[in-house]
DSSP file (Angstrom, degrees, kcal/mol; ACC not computed):
  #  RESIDUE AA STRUCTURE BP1 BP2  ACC     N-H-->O    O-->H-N    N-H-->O    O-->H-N    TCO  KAPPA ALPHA  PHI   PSI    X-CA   Y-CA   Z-CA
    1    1 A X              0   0    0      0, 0.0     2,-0.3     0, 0.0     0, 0.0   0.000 360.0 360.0 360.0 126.3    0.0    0.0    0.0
    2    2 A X        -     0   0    0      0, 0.0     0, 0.0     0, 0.0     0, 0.0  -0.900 360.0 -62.2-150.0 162.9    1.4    3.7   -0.6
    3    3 A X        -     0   0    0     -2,-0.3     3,-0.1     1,-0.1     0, 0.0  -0.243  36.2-169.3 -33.0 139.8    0.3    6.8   -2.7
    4    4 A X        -     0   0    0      1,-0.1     2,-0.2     0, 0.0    -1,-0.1   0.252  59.6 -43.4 -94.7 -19.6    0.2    6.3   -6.4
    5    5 A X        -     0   0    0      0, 0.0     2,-0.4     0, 0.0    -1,-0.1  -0.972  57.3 -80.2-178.3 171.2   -0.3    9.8   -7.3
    6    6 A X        +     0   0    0     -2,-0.2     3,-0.1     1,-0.1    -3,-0.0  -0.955  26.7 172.9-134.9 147.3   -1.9   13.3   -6.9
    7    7 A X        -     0   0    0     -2,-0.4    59,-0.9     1,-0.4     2,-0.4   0.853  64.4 -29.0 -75.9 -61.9   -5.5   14.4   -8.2
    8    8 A X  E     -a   66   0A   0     57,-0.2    -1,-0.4    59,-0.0     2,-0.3  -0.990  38.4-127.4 173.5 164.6   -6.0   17.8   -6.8
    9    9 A X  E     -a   67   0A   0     57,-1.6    59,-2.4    -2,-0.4     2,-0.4  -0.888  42.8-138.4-135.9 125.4   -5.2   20.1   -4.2
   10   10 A X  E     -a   68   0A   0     -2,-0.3     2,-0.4    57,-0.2    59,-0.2  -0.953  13.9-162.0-124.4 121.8   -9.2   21.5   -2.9
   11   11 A X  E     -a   69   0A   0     57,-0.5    59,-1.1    -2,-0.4     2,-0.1  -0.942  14.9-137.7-118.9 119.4  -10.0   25.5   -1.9
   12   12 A X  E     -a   70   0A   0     -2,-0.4     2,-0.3    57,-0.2    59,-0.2  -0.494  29.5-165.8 -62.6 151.8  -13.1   26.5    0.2
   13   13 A X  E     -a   71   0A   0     57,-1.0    59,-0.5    -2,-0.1     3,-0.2  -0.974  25.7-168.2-126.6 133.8  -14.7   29.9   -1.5
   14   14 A X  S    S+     0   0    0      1,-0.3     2,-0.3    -2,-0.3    57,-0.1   0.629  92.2  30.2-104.4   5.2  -17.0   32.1   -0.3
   15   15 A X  S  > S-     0   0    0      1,-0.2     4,-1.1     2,-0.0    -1,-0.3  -0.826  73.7-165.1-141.4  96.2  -17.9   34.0   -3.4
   16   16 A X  H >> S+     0   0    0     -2,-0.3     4,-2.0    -3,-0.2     3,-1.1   0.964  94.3  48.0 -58.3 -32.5  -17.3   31.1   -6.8
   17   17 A X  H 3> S+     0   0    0      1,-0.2     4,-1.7     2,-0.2    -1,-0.2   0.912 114.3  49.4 -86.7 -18.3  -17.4   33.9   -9.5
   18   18 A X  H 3> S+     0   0    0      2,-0.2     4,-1.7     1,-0.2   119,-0.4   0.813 115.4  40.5 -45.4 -39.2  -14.8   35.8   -7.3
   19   19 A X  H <X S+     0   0    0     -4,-1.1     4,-3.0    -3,-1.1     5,-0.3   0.795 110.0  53.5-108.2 -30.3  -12.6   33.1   -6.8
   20   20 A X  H  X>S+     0   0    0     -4,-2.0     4,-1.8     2,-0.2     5,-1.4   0.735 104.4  64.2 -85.0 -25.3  -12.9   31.9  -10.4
   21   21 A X  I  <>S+     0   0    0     -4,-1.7     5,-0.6     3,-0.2     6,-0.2   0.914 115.4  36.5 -36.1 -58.9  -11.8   35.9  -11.4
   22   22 A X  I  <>S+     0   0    0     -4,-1.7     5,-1.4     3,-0.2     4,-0.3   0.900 124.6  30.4 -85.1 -28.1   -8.9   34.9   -9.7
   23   23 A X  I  <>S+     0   0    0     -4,-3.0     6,-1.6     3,-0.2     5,-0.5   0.898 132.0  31.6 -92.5 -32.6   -7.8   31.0  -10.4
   24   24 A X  I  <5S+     0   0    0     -4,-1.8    -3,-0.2    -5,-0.3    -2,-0.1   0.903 130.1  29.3 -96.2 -30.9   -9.4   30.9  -14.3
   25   25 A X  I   <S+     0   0    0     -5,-1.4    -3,-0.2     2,-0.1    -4,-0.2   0.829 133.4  26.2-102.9 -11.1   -8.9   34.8  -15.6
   26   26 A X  I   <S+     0   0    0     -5,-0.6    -3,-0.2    -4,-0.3    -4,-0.1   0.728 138.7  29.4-119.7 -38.8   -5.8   36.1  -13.8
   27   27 A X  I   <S-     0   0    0     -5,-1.4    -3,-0.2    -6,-0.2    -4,-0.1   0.876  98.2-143.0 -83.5 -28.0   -4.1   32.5  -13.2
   28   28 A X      < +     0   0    0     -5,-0.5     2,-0.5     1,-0.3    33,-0.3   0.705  37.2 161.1  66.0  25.1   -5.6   31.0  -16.3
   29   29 A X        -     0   0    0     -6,-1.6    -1,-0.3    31,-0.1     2,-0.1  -0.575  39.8-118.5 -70.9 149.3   -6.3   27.8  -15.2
   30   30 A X        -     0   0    0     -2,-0.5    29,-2.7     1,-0.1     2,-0.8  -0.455  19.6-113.6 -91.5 152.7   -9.0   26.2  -17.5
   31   31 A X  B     +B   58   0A   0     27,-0.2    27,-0.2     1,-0.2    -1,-0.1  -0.832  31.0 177.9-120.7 123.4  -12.1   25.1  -16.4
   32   32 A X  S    S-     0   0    0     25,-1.7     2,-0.3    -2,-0.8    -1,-0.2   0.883  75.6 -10.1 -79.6 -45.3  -12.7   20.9  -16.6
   33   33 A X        -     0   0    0     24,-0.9    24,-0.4     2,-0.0     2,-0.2  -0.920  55.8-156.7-144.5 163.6  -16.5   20.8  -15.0
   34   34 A X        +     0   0    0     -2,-0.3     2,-0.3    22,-0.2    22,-0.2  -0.874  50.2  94.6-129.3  94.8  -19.0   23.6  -13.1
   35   35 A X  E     -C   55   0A   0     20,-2.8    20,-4.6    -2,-0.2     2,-0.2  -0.993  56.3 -73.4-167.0-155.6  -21.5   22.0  -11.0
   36   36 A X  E     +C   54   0A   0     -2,-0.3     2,-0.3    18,-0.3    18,-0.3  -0.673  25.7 158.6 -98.0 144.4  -23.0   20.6   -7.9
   37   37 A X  E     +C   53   0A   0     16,-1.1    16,-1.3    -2,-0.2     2,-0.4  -0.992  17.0 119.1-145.9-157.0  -23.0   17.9   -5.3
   38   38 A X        +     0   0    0     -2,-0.3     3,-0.3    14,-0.2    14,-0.1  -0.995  30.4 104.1 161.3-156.5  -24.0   17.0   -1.9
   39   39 A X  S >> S-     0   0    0     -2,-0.4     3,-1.9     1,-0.2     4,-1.0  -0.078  93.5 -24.6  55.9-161.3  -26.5   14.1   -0.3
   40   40 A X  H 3> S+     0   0    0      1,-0.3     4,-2.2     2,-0.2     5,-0.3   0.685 131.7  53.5 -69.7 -32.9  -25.3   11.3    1.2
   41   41 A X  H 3> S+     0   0    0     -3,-0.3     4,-1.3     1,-0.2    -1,-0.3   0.803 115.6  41.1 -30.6 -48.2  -22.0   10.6   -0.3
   42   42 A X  H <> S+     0   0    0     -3,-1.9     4,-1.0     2,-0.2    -1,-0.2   0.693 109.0  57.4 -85.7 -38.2  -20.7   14.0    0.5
   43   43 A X  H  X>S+     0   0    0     -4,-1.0     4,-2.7     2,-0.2     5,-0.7   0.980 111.2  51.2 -58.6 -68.4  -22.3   14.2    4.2
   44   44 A X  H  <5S+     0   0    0     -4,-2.2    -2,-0.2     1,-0.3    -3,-0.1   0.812 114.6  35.8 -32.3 -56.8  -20.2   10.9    4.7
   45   45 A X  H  <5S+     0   0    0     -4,-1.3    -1,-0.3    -5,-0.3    -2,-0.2   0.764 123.3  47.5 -85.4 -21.6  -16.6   12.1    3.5
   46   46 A X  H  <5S-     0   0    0     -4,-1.0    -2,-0.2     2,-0.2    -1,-0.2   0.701 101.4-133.4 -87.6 -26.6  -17.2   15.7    5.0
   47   47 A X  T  <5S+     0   0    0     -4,-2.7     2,-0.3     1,-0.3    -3,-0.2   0.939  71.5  45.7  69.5  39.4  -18.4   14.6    8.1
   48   48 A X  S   <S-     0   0    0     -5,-0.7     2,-2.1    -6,-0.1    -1,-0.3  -0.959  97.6 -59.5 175.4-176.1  -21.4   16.8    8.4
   49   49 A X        +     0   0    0     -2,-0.3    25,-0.1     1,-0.2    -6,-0.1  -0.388  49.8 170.3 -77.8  67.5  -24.6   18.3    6.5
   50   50 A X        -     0   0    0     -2,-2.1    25,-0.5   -11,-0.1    24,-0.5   0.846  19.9-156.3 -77.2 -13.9  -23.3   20.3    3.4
   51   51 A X        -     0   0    0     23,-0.1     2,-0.2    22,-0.1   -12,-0.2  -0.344  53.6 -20.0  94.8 175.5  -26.1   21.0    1.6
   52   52 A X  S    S-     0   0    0     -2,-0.2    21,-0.5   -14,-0.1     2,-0.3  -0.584  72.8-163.1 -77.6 128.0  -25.9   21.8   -2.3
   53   53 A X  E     -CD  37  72A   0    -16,-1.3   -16,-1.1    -2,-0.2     2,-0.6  -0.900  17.8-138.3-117.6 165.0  -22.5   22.6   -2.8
   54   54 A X  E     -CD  36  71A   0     17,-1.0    17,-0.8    -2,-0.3     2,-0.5  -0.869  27.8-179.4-109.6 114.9  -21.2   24.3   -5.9
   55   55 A X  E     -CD  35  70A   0    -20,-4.6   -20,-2.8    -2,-0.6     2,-0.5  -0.899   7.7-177.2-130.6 132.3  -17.8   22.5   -7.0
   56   56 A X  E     - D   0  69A   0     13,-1.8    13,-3.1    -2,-0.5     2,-0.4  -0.921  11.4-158.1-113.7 120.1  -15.7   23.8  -10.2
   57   57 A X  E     - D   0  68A   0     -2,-0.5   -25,-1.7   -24,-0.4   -24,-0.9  -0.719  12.0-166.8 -96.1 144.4  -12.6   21.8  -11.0
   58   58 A X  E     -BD  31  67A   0      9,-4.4     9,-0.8    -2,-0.4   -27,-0.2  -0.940  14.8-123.8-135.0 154.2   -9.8   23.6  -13.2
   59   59 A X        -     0   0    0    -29,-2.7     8,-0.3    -2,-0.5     2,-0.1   0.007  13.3-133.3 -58.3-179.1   -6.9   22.3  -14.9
   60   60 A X        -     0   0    0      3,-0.4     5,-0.5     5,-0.3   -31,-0.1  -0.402  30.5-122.2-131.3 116.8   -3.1   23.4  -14.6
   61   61 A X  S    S+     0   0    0    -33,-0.3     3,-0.1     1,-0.1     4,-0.0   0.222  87.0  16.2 -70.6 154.9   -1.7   23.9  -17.4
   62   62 A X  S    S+     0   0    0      1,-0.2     2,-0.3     2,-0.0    -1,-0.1   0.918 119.1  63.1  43.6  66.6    1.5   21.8  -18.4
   63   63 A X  S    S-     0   0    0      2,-0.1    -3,-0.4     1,-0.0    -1,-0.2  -0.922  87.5-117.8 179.1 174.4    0.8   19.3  -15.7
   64   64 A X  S    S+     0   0    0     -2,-0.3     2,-0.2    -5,-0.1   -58,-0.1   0.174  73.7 126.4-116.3  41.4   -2.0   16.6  -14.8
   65   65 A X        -     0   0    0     -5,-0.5    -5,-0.3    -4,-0.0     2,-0.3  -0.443  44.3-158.7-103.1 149.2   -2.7   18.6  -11.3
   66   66 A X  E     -a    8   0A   0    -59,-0.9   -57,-1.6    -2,-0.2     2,-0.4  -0.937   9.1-158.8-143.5 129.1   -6.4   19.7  -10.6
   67   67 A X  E     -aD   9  58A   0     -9,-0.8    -9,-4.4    -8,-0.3     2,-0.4  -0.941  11.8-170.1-109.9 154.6   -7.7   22.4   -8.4
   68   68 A X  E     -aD  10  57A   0    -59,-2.4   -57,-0.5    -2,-0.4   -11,-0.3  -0.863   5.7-154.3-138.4 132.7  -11.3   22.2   -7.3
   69   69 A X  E     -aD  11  56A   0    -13,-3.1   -13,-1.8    -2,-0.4     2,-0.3  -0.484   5.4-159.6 -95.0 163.1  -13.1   24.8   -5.5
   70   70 A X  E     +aD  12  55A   0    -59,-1.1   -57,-1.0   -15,-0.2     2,-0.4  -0.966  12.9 179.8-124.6 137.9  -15.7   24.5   -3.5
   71   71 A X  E     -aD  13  54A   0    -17,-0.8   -17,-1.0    -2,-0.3     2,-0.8  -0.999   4.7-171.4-141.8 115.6  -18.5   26.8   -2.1
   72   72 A X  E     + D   0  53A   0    -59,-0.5   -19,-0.1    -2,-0.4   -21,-0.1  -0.866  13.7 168.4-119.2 121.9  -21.4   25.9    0.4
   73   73 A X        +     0   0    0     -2,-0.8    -1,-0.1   -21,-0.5   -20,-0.1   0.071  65.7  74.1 -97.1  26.3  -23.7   28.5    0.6
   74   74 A X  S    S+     0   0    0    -24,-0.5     2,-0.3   -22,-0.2   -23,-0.1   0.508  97.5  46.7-107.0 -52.5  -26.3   25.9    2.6
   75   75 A X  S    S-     0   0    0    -25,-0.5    -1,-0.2   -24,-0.0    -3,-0.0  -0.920  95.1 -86.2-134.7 165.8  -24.6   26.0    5.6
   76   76 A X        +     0   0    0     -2,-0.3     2,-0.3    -3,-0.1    -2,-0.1  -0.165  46.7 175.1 -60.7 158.7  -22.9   28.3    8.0
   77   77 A X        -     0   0    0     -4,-0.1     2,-0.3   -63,-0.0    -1,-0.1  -0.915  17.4-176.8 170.3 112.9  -19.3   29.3    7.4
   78   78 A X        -     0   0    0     -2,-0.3     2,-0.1     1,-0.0     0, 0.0  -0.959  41.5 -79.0-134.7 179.2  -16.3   31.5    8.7
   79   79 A X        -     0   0    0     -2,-0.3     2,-0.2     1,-0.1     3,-0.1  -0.210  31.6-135.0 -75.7 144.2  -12.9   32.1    7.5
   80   80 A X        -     0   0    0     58,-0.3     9,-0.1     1,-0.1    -1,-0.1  -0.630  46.1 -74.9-101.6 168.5   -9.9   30.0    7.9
   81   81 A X        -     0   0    0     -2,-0.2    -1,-0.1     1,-0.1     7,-0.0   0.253  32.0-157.8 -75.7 179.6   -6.4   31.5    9.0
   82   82 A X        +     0   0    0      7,-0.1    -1,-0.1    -3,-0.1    59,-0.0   0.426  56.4 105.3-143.7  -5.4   -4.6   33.4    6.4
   83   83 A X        -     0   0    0      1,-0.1    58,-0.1     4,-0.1     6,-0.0  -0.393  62.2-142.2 -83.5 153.7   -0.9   33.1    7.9
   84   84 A X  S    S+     0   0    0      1,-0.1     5,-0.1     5,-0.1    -1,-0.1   0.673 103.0  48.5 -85.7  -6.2    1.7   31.0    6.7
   85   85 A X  S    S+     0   0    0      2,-0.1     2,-0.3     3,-0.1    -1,-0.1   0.502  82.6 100.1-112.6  18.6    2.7   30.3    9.8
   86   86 A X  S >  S-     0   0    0      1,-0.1     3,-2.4     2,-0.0     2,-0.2  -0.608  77.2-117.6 -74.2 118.4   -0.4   29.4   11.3
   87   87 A X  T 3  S+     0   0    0     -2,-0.3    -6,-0.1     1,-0.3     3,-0.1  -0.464 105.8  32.0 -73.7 151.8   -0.8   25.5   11.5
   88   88 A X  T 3  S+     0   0    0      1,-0.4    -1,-0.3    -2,-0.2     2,-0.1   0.458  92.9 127.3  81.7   4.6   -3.4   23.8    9.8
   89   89 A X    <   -     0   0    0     -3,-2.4    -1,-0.4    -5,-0.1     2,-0.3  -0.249  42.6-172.3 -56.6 155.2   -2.7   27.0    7.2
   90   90 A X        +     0   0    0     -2,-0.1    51,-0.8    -3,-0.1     2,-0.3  -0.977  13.4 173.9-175.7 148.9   -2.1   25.3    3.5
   91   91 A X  E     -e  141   0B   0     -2,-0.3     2,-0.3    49,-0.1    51,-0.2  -0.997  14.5-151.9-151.3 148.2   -0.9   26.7    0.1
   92   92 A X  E     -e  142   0B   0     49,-1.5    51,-4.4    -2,-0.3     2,-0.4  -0.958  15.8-134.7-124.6 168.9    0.0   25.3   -3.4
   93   93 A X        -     0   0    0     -2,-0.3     2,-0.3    49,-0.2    51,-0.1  -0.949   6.4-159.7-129.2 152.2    2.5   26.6   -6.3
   94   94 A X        -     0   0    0     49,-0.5    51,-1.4    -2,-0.4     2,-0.1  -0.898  17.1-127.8-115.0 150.7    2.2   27.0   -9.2
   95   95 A X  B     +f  145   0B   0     -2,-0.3     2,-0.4    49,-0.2    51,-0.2  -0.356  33.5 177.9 -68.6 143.6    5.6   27.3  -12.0
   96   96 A X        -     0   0    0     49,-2.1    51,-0.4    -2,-0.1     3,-0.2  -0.926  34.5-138.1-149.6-169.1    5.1   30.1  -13.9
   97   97 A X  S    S+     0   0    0     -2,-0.4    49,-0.1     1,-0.3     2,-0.1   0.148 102.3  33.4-137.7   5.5    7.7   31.6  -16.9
   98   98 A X     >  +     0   0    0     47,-0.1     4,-1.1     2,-0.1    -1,-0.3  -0.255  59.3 167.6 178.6  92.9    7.1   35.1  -15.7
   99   99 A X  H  > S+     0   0    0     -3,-0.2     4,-1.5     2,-0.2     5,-0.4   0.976  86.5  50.0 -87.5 -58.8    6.5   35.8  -11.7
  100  100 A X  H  > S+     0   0    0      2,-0.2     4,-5.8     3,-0.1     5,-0.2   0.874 121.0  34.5 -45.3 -55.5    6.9   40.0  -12.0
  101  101 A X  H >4 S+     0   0    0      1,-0.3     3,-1.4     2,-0.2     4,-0.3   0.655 122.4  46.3 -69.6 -86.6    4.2   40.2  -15.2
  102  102 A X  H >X S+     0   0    0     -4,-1.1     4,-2.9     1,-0.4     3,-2.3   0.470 120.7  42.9-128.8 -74.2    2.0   37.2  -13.7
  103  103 A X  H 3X>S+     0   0    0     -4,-1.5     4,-2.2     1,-0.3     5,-0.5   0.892 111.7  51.9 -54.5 -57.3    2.5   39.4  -10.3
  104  104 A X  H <X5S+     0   0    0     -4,-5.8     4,-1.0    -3,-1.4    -1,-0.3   0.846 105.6  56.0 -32.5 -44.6    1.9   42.9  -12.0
  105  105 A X  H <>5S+     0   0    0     -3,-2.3     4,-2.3    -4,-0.3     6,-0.4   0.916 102.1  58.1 -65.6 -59.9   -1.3   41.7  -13.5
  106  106 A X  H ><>S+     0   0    0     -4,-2.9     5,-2.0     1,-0.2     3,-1.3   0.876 110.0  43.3 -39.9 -61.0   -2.7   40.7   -9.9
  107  107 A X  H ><5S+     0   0    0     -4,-2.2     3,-0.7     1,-0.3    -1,-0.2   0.699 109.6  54.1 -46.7 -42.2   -2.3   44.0   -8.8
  108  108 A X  H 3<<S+     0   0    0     -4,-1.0    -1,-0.3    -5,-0.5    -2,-0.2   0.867 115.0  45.1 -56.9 -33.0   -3.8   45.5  -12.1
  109  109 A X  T <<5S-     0   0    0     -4,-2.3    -1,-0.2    -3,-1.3    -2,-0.2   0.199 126.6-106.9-100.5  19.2   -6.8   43.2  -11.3
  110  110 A X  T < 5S+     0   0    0     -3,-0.7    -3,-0.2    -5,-0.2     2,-0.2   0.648  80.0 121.6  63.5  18.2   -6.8   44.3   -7.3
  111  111 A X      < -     0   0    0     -5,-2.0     2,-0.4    -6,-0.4    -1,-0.2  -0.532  44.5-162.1-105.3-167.0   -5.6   41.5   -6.0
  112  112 A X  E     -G  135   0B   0     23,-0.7    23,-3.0    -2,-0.2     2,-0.2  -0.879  12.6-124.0-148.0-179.5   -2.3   41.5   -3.9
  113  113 A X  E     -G  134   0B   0     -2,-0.4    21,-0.2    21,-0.3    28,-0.0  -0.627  25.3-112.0-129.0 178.3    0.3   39.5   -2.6
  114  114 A X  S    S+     0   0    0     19,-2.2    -1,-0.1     1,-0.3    20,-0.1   0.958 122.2  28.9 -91.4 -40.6    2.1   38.6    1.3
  115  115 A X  S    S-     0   0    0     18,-0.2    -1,-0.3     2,-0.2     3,-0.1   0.782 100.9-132.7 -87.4 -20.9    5.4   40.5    0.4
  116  116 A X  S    S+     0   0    0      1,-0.3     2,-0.2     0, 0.0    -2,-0.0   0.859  88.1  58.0  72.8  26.1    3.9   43.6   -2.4
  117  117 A X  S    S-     0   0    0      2,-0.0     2,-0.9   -14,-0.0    -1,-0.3  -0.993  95.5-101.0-166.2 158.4    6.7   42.4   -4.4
  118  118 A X        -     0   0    0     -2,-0.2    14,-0.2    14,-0.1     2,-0.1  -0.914  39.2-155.8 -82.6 122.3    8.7   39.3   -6.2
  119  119 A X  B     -H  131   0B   0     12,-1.2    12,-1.9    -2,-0.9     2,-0.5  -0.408   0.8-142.8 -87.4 160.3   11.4   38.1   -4.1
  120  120 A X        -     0   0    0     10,-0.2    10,-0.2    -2,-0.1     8,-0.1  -0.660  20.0-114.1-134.9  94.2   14.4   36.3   -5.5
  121  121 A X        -     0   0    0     -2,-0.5     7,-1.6     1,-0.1     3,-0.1   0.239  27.8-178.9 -13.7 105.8   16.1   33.6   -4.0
  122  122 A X        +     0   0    0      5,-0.2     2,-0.3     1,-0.2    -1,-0.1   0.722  62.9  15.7 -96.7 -18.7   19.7   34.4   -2.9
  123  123 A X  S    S+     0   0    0      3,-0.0     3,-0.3     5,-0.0     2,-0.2  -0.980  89.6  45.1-152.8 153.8   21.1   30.9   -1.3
  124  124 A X  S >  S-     0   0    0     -2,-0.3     3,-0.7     1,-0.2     0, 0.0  -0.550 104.3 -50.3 109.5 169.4   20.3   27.1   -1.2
  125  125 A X  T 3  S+     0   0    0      1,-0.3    -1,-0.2    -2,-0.2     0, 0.0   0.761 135.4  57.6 -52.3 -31.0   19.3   25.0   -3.9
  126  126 A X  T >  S+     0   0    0     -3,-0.3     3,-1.5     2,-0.1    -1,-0.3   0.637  71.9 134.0 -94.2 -31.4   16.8   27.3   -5.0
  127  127 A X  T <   +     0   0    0     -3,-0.7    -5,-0.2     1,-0.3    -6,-0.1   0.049  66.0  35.2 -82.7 139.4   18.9   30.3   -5.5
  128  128 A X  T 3  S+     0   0    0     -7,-1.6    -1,-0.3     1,-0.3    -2,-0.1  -0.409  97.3 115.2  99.0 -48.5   18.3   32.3   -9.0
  129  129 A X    <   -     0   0    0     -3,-1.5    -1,-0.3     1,-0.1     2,-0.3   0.553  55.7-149.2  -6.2 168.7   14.4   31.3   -8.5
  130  130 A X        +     0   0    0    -10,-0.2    16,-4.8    16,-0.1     2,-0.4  -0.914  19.2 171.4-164.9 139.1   11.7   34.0   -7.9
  131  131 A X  E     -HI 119 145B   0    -12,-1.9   -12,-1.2    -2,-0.3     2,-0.2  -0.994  16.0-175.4-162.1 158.4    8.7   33.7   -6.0
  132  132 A X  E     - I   0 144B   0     12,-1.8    12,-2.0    -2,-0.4     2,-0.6  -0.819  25.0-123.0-141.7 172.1    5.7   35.5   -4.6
  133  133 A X  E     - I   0 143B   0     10,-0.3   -19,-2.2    -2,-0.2     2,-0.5  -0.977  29.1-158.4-113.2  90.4    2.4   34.6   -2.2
  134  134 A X  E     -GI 113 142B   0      8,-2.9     8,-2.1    -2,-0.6     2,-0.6  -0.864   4.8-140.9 -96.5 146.7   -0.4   35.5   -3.8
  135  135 A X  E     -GI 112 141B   0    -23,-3.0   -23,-0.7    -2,-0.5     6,-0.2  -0.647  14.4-154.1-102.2 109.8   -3.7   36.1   -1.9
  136  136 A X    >   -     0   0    0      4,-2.4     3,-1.9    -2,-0.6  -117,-0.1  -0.094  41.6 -83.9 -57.1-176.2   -7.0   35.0   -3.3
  137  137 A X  T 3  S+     0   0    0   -119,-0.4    -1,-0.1     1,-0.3  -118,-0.1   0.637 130.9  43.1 -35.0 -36.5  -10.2   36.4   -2.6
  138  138 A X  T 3  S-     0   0    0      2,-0.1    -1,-0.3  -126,-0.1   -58,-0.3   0.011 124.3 -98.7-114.9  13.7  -10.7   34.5    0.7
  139  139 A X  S <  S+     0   0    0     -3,-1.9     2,-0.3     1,-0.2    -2,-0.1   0.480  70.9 154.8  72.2  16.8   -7.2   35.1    1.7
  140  140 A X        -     0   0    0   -128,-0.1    -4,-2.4     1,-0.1     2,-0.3  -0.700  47.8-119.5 -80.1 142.4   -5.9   31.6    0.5
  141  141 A X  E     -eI  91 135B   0    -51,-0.8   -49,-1.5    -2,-0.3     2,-0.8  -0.428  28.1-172.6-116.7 117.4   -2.0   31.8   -0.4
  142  142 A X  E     -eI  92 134B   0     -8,-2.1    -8,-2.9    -2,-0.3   -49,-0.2  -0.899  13.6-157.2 -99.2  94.9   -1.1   30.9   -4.4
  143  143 A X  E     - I   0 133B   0    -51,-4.4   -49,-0.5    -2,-0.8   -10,-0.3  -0.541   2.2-159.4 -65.3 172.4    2.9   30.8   -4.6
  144  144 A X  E     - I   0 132B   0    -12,-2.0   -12,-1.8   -51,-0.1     2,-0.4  -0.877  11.5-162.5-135.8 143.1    3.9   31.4   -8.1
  145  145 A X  E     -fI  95 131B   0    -51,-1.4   -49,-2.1    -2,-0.2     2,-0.4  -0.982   7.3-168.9-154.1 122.3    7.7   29.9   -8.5
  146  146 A X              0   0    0    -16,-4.8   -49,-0.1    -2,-0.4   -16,-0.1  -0.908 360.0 360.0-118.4 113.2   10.2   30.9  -11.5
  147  147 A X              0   0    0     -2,-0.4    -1,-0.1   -51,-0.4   -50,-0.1   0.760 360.0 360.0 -62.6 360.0   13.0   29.0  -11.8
């Protein structure tokens, strides 16, 4: 028995066409399905009552990684921690071939980032790299990573 693989990496929303502003038109992930689910299947693996939930899965391009958002407007809700260094805090990256323009563009489109800036990796394996935190709508953390 081990892992085989990964599917997708899964982001709560409170607002989907907000959140789809940010992962399909400023990140340009593609979108694979739009719809619903919920009843007992979903009660079971959630461990509670979710109610019609809205779930949109997107692509990411050059890879066979899936995000899929989620939204329950059914049941009651609050915000999860926005820190990285807050446990139970959670982020993915993405490669990108141009973190300043990618980054510029958030900003054009209001959204922001944890530093206001790209940073560039000075030491380590890494070093020559550039990366930034960007904050969706709901304050979930998007690296973006250039070698």
């Amino acid at each position: 028995m081990s892992v085989t693989g990964f599917f997708h990496a899964g982001v709560t929303v409170s607002d989907m066409d907000q959140a789809l502003r940010f992962y399909r038109d400023l990140l340009g992930l593609e979108v694979i399905s739009d719809g619903h689910t919920g009843g007992d299947h979903a009660r079971r693996i959630w461990g509670f009552e979710p109610g019609k939930v809205r779930v949109v899965f997107l692509s990411v391009p050059g890879s066979d990684a899936v995000i899929e958002l989620f939204s329950f407007p059914d049941v009651e809700r609050h915000p999860a921690s926005s820190r990285p260094c807050d446990y139970g805090a959670g982020h993915f990256c993405l490669y990108t071939d141009d973190a300043v323009g990618l980054h510029a563009r958030a900003v054009e489109m209001g959204f922001r980032s944890r530093s206001g800036e790209v940073v560039e990796i000075t030491a380590g394996p890494r070093a020559g790299a550039k990366a930034v935190y960007l904050i969706d709508p709901d304050g979930y953390h998007v690296e973006l990573y250039e070698h």
